[in-house]
N, C-alpha and C positions, 0 to 999 in steps of 0.2 A: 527378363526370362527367369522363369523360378519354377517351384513344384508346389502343387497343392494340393487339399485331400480334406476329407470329411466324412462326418455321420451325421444322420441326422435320425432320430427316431423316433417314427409316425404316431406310437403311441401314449408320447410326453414323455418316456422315461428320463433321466438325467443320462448325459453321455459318457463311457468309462475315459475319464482322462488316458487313462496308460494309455489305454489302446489306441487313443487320438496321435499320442506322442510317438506309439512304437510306427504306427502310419506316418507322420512326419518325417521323421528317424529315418525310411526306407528313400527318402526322399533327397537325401541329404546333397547327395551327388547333384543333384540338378539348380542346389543354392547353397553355396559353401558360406555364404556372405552374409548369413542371417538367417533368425526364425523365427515364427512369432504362432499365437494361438487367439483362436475367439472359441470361447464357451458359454453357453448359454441354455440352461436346462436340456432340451430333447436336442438340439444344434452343438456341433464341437469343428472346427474349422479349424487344419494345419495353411501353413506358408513355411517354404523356404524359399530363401532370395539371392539370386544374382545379379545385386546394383549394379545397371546402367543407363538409367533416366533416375535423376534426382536421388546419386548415391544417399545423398546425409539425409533424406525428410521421405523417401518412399518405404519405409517400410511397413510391412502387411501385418494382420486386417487394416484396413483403411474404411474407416464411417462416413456418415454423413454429417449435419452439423447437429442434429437431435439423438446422432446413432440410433436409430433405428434402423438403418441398415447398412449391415457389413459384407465385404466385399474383400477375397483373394483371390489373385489374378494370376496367369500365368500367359506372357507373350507381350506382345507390345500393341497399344493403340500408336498407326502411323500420326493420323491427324489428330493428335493431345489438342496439339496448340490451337486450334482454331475452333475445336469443340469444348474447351476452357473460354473462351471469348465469347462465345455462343453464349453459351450457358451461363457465366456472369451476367450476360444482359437480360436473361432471368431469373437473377435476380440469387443464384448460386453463390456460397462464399466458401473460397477455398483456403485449407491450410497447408498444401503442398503443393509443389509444381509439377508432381508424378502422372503423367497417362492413368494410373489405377484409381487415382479420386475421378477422373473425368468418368470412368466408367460410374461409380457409385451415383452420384449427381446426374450422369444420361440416364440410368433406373431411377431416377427421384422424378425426374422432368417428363421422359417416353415411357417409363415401363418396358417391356419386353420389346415394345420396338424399337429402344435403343440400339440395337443390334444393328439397326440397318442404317444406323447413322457412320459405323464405327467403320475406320479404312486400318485394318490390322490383321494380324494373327492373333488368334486369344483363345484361352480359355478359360472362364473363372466361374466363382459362384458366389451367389448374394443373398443372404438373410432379412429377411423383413420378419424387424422383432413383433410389428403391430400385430401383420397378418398371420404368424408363423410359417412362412411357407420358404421352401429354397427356391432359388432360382440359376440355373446352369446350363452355359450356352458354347458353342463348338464355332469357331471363325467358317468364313462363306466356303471356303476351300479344303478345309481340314489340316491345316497346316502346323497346327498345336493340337494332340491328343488331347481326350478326354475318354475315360471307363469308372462305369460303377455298377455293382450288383446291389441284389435284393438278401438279406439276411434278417429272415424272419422279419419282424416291424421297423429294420432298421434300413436306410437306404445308407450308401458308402462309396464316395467318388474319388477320383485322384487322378494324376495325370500320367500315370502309371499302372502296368496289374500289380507290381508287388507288394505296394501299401495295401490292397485288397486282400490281399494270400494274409495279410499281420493279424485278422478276425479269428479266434478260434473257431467258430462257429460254421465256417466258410471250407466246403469240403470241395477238395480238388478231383474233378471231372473232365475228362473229355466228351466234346462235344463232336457226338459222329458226324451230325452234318456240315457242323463246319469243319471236318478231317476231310471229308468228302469234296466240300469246296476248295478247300485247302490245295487238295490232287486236279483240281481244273484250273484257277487262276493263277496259284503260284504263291499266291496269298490267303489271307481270311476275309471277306469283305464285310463291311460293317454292314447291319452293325452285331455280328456275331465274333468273338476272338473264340480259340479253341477251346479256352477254360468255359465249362459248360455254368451258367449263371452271370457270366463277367457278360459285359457290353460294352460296345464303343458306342459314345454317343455321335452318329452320322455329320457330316459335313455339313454347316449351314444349321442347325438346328438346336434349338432349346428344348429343356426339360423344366417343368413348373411340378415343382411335391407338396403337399401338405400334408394335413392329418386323414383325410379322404381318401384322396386322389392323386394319379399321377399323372402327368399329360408333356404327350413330345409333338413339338411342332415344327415343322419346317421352314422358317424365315425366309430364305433369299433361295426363288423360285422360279428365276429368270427364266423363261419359254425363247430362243434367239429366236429372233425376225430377221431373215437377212436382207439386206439392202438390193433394188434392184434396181437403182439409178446412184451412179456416182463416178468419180474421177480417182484415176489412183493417184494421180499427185497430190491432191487433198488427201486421200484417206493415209496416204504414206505420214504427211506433215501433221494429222491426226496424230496418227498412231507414237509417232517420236518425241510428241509435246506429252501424250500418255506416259511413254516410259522415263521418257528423263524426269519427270515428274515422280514415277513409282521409286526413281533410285533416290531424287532427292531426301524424299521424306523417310525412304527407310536408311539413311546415313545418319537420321537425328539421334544423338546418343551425347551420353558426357563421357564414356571412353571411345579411346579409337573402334576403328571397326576396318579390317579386313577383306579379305576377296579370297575364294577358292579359283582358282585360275586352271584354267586348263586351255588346249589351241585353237577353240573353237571362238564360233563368232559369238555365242551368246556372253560366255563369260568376259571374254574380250571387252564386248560394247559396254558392259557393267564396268571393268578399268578405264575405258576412257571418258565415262561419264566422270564416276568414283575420284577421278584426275582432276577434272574439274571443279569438283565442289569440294576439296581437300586440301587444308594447308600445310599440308606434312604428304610426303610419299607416302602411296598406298600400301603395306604389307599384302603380296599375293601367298599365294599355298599351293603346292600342285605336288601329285603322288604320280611315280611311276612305279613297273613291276620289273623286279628280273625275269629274263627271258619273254621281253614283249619288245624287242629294240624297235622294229618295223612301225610297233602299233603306241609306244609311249608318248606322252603328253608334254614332255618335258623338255623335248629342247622348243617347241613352239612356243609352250607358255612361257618360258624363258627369251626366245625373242621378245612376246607382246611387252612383260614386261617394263625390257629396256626400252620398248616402244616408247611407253609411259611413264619411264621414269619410276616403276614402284621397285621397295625393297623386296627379294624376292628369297624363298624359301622351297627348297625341294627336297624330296624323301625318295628311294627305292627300297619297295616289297618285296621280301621274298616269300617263299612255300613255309619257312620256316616262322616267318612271324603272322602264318594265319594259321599254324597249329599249333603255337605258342598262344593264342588269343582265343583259340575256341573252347580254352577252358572257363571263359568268363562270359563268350559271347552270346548265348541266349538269355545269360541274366542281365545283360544288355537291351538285350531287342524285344523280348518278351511274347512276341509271337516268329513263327518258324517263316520264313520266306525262299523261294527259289531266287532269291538275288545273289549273286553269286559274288557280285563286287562289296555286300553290305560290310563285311570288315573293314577292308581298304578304307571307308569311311571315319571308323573308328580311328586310325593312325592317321589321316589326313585331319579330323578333329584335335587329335592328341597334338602334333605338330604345331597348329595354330592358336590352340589356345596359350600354347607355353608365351606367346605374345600378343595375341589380342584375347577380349570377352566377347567381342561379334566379330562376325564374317556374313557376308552376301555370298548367294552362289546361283549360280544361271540353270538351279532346277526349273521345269514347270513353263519350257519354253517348247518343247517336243509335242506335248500332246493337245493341244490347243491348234498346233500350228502346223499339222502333218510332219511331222522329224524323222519317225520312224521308216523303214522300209515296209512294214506291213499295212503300211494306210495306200501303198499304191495299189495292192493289192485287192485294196476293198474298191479301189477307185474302178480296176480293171473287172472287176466283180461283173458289174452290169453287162458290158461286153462277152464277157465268158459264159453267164446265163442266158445269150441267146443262142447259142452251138447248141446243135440235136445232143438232147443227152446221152446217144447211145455213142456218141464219140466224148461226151465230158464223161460220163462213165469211166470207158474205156481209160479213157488217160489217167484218170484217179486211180483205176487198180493198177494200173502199171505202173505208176511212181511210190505206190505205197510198197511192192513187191523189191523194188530196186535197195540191193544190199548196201547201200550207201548213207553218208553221215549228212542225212537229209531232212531232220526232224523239219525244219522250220516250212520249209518246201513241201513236204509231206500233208504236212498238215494245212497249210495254204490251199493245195488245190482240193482237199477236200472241202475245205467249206468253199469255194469259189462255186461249185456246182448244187447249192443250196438255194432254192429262189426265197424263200423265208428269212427275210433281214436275221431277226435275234436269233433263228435257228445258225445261218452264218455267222453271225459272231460267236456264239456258244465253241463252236469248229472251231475258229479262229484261236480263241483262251485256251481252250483246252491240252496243254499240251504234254498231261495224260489221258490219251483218247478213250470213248466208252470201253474199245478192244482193251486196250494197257490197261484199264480198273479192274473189268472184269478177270483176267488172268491175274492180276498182285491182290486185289483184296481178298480177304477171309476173315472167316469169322464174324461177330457181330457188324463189322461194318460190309462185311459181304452181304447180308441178311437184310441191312439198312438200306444197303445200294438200290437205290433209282434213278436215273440219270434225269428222268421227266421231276422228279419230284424236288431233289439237292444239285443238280446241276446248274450248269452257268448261268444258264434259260432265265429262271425264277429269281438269280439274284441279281439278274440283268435288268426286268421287266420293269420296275420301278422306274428306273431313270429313262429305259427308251421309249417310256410310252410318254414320256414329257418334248418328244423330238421327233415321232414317228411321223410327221409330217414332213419332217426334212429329208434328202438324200442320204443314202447308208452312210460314207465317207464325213459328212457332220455329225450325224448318230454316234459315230465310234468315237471320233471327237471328244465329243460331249460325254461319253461316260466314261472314257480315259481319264479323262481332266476329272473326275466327281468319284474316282473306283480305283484306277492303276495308281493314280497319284496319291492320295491322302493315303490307301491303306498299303501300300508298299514301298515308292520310292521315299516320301515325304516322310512313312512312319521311322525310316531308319535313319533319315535323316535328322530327325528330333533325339531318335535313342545313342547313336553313338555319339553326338555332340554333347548332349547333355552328359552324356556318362563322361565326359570328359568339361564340364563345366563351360561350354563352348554353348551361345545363341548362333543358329543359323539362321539368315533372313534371306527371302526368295523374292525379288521384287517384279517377275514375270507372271507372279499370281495377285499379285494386285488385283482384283477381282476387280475392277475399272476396264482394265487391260482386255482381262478375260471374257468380258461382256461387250470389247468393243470386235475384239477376235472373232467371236462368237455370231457376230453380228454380219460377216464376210459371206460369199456366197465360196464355197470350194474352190474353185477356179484361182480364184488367190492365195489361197496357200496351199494349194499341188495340183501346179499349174505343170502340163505335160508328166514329165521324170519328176520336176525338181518340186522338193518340197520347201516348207518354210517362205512361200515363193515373193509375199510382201513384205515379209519380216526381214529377209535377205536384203533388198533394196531400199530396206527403211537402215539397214545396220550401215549402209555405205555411208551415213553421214557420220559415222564416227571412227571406222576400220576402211583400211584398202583393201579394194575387192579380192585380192587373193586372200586376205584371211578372209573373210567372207562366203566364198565359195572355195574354198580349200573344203576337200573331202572330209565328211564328217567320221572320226574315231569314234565315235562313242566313248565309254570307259572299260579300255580295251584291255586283257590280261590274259593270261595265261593259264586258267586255273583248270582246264579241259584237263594240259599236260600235267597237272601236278599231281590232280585224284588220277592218273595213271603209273603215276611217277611216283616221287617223294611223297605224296599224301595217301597212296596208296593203305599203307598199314595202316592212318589212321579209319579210312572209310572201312575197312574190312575190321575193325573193328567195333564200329557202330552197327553196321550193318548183318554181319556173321555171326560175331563170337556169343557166345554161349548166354550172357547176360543182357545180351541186346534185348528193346522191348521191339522190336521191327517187328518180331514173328507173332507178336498178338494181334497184328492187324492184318500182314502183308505175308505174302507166300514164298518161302526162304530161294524156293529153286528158282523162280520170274524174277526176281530182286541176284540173283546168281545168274543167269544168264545176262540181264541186262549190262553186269560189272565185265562180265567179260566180251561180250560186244563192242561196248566203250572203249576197253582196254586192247583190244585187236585193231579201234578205228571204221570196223564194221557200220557203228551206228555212232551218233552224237548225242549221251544221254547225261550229257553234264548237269543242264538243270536238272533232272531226274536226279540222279545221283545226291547231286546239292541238297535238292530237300529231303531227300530220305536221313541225308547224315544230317541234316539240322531238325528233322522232327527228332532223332533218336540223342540229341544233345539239348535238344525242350525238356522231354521227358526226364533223363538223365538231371537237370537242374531244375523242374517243378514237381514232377511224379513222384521221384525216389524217395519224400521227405516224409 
């Protein structure tokens, strides 16, 4: 796990060292263990490093045997070892035992389709001194960031925006329509980030530069097929030989490695694999909050634990240490999110590194697999769409009317009465409805607003037209896993770890896994009520059924009460006070009522809220400079 970053300039110039270094530099936090540089006329490539494959002999760039091409990585290949054995037998000679030569040597031997050989998270980029051209490629799932903008003839990547912000030349903008998408999903979806010219390079896909041309392609383009003959007692013994498999290989490391634990069955089945293939107790990690006793995590992950024998580590949150932290927190995250939990993150990261460099954690098991409560909702879709609409009407304006802390519900039965799949999901994500835009926006992005134009629709459309064949309920699926995950839950989960020198490894996105998931017809994973429905029966071979179906928490807190409560002064004053930027966008008196709605109990506008004080604490750490 490391950082990396680069210029490269289209039109030969020589590349200004500082500026390569001052990009490094921004970097520092994500490889406290080393740095290294490649320069090479118009090409300048940063690495910082967190040794843990092949501490003494991996460090970056890493060539080939002619160098001619150099290569900095950031993430891990799982299968090193068996694509080093490969690759020997044609006829490759290696001077390390690092995953990052296997990458340079898979570009010596496939070219760009190395990519699809690679069972990892990755992001890196490679030089070929011959052709001068770069090469930079984003893992099947997006599980390791990648962003680079255009300045002037110069192209500039990193695995971060802040090494990008280090460019004098590089003037910081907001992007209205990604402010716009911003207020319907909750996040920014790739591959636009707020900062107007910055890009995320999308999930699954490479970028090839020269002195011409630039070109992005999409690698791993999977269409699911789902099966319509099979056995669930095969497909379950399938599925288990998959994941004990995905946990194996992401345990390969020369330091220890960790577990985030929490009382659920996913993380759970991760410790008692992790039990298995470990000859030392497992170090767990699990956060709880004060004032969530009903909904905390902690005395469960504390049984599983002893279940398994790991050493275990627990922490309680207060109001006080997430307004203690949101003076660093968007130079953290780097885009604004309605995640309300993304802190908690950060001290759950903080806690575990003080004793391991890696940790596993059971992200990336929900959306794949129906986890959520809103997948029953698409499931009930069908059935709701054939009621006379003058009764599904009906029922929609009367629960939209209803003064109650209804958001989720609200917004549910509106799009249930949508017959246009992407039109219903649009409904679904948005939860600042067209109505809520319309009353909070002003100004330039009032003027910009189109909902047909920047809404969910169009940034939807790409991925559902790759599944528009399947049932709505695998549709959502499938762009869950490609959309909510890489650009929200997953992007904070790379930023607060790494801000704390911490690898996270996800071994449910093993893109093996996800492609076998994927491959299910619905009925198996939200089967009636219950979701997760063969994943549940595949975990009994490692948990007893009560933790298994034991009611899912989620990651449950308190933060509703706190922006009413104790956090109160801070939101009013991102929001209100005199120096806020809210009012360049947003209309002070709709942003004034909604605070007091929240704060009566009236309505549930915590997410709301959440991001209005994290866009105004973006600003406040990239705008003001």
């Amino acid at each position: 796990m490391c950082g990396i970053c680069g210029i490269f300039d289209r039109s030969g110039r020589p590349v200004d060292q500082r500026a390569l270094e001052r990009m490094t530099t921004a970097l520092a936090h994500r490889g406290p263990d080393g740095e290294g540089y490649y320069l090479n006329r118009e090409i300048g490539m940063g690495h910082r490093r967190l040794s843990i494959i092949d501490v003494e002999g991996g460090k970056q760039p890493i060539c080939n045997e002619d160098e001619t091409l150099q290569v900095v990585f950031n993430g891990e290949i799982y299968n090193y070892v068996e694509l080093r054995e490969e690759l020997k037998r044609f006829g490759h000679q290696f001077k390390t035992v690092s995953d990052t030569e296997v990458i340079v040597h898979a570009y010596e031997q496939w070219g760009s389709d190395c990519v699809n050989h690679f069972n990892g998270m990755f992001a890196f980029a490679i030089f070929n001194t011959v052709s001068r051209t770069l090469f930079l490629a984003r893992d099947h799932l997006g599980i390791k960031p990648l962003y680079a903008t255009l300045v002037g003839n110069q192209v500039l990547f990193a695995s971060e925006i802040g090494p990008l912000l280090q460019h004098p030349d590089f003037r910081r903008e907001v992007d209205l329509s990604a402010l716009a998408e911003l207020f319907t999903f909750r996040f920014v979806p790739s591959p636009k980030t707020l900062f107007n010219g910055i890009f995320k390079l999308p999930p699954a896909h490479w970028m090839k530069v020269d002195g011409k041309d630039i070109e992005i392609r999409r690698f791993w383009n999977d269409v699911p097929k789902q099966r319509t003959r099979y056995s669930e007692h095969d497909l379950i013994e399938e599925y288990q030989a998959l994941f004990e498999d995905a946990v194996r290989l992401q345990m390969r490391s020369d330091v220890p490695v960790g577990l985030f634990l929490s009382s659920g069955v996913d993380s759970g089945a991760l410790l008692a694999i992790m039990s298995q293939h470990s000859h030392r107790p497992v170090q767990t990690f699990t956060i709880g909050f004060e004032g969530a006793d009903r909904t905390n995590e902690l005395e469960g992950a504390r049984q599983s634990a002893l279940q398994f024998g790991a050493e275990h580590h627990s922490m309680m949150l207060s109001h006080r240490d997430y307004i203690t932290y949101f003076e660093r927190y968007m130079g953290d995250l780097e885009e604004p999110v309605a995640h309300e939990p993304a802190p908690a993150f950060y001290f759950l990261a903080q806690m575990t590194s003080a004793h391991v460099k890696v940790a596993l954690a059971g992200q990336g098991a929900d959306e794949p697999w129906a986890g959520y409560d809103r997948y029953l909702g698409v499931k009930l879709s069908s059935l709701y769409s054939r009621l006379p609409t003058s009764l599904t009407g009906l029922l929609a304006s009367l629960i939209g009317r209803v003064p109650l802390p209804m958001e989720r519900l609200k917004r549910g039965v509106a799009s249930l009465a949508e017959p246009d799949v992407l039109t219903r999901f649009a409904k679904i994500y948005s939860f600042f409805s067209a109505d809520m835009k319309a009353q909070l926006y002003k100004g330039a992005l009032k003027v910009s607003f189109d909902e047909s134009r920047y809404g969910t629709k169009e940034a939807l459309r790409a991925l559902q037209s790759n599944v528009d064949h399947l049932d709505p309920l695998s549709q959502m699926l499938y762009i869950d896993t490609r959309a909510n995950l890489p650009d929200d839950l997953l992007m904070v989960a790379d930023k607060t770890s790494m801000a704390n020198s911490l690898e996270v490894r996800v071994p449910f996105l093993d893109h093996r896994l996800v492609q076998f998931i994927e491959s299910l017809p619905p009925g198996l994973k939200l089967k009636g009520m219950t979701g997760k429905y063969l994943h549940k029966k595949a975990m009994t071979k490692w948990l007893p059924s009560e933790t298994v179906y034991r009611k899912k928490k989620g990651f449950a807190h308190p933060v509703a009460n706190w922006l009413r409560g104790p956090m109160k002064a801070l939101v009013d004053d991102c929001l209100l006070s005199s120096d806020s930027y809210m009012p360049r966008y947003f209309e002070r008196g709709y942003i004034q009522q909604m605070l007091k709605r929240h704060e009566q109990g009236r309505e549930q506008f915590m997410r709301h809220i959440y991001l209005l004080v994290s866009l105004e604490l973006w600003h406040r750490t990239f705008m003001s400079k």
